[in-house]
C-alpha positions as CSV (number, residue, x, y, z in Angstrom):
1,X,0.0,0.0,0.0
2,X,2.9,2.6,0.3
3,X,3.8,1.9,-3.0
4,X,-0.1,3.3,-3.6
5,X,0.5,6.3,-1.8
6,X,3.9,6.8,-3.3
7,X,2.4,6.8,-7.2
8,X,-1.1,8.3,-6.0
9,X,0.9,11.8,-5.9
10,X,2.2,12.0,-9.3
11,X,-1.2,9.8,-10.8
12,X,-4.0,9.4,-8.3
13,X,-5.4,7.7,-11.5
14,X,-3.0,5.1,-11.5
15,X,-2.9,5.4,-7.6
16,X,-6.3,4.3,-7.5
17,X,-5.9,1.1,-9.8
18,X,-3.4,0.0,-7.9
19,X,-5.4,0.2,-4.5
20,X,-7.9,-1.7,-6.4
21,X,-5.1,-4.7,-7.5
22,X,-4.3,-5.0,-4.1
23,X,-7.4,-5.2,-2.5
24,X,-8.1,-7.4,-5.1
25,X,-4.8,-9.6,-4.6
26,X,-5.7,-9.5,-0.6
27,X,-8.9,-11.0,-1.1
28,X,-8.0,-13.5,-3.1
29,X,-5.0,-15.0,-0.9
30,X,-7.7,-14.2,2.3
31,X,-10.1,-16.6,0.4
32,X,-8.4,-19.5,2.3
33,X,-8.6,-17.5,6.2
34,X,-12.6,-18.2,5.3
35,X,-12.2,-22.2,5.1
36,X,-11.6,-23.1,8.3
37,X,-14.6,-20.4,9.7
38,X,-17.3,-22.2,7.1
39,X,-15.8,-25.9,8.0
40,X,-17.0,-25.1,11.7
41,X,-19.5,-23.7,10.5
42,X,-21.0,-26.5,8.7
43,X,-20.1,-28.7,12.0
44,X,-22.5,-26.7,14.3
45,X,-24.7,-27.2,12.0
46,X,-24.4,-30.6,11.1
47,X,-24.3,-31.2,15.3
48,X,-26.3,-29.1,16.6
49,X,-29.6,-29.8,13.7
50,X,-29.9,-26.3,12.6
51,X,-31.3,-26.1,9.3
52,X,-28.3,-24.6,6.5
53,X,-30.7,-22.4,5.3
54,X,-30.5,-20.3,8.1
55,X,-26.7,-20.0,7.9
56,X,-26.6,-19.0,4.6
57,X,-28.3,-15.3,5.1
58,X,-25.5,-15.4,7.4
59,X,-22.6,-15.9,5.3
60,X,-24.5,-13.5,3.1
61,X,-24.9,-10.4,5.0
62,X,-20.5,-11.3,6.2
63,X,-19.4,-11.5,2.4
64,X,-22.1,-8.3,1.6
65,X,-20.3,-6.5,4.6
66,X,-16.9,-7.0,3.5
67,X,-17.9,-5.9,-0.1
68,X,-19.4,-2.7,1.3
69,X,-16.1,-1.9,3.3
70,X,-13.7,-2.4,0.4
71,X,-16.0,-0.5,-2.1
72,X,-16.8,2.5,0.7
73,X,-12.9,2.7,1.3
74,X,-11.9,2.8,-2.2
75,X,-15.0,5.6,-3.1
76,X,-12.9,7.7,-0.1
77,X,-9.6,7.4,-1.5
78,X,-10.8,8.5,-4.8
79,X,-12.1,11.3,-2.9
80,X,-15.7,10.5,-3.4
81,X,-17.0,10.7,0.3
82,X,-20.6,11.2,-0.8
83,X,-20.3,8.3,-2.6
84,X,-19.1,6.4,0.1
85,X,-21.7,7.1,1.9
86,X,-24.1,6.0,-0.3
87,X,-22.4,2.6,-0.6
88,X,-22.2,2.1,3.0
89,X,-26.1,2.8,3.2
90,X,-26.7,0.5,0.2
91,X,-24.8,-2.1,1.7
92,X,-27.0,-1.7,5.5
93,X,-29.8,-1.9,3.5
94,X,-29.2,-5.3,1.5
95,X,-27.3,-6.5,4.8
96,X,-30.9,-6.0,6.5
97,X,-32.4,-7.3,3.4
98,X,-30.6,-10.7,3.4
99,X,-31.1,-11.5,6.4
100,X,-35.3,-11.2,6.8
101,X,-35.6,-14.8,6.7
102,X,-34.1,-15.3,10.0
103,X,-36.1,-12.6,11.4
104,X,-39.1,-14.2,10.1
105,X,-38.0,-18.0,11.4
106,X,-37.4,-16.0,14.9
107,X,-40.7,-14.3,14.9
108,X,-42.0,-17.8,13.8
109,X,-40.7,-19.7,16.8
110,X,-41.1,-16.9,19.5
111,X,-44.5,-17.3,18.0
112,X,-45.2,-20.9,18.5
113,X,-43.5,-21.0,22.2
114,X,-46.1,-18.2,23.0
């Protein structure tokens, strides 16, 4: 990243793409921190009788959350605050969206025990 800020003087253009390789570049070597998480994961589920659709509005609203970041954080180093913003309202919003069903399964069971 300090090569970023180093060519982001002379080209914030270029600046920019690079930021945008390397996020990219992180993300893909991350890919394999995520393994271990949805192999335990699929364990709780698998021991505990939770039904997988419920975890998968979960993993969801995690990768929709981790888009949002990257995408608000780049729109600020471009200097687009307002944009930013809007992103990081975009992404509460589908984040909130995703995850209905297990408000609706909760609401469900709360429900039923009443």
């Amino acid at each position: 990243m300090a090569l970023t800020v180093l060519v982001k003087k002379h080209s914030p253009e270029i600046g920019l793409l690079l930021g945008l390789m390397v996020t990219i570049t992180v993300i893909i070597v991350g890919l394999d921190v995520f393994r271990p998480i949805k192999d335990f994961i699929d364990v709780v589920i698998t021991e505990t009788g939770i039904a997988g659709d419920l975890a998968v509005p979960l993993w969801k609203a995690g990768v929709i959350a981790i888009i949002t970041k990257i995408t608000a954080e780049l729109c600020r180093d471009a200097g687009e605050k307002a944009a930013a913003t809007g992103v990081e309202t975009a992404g509460s919003v589908l984040g909130l969206f995703v995850v209905l069903p297990l408000f609706t399964t909760f609401f469900e069971l709360i429900r039923r025990m009443l």
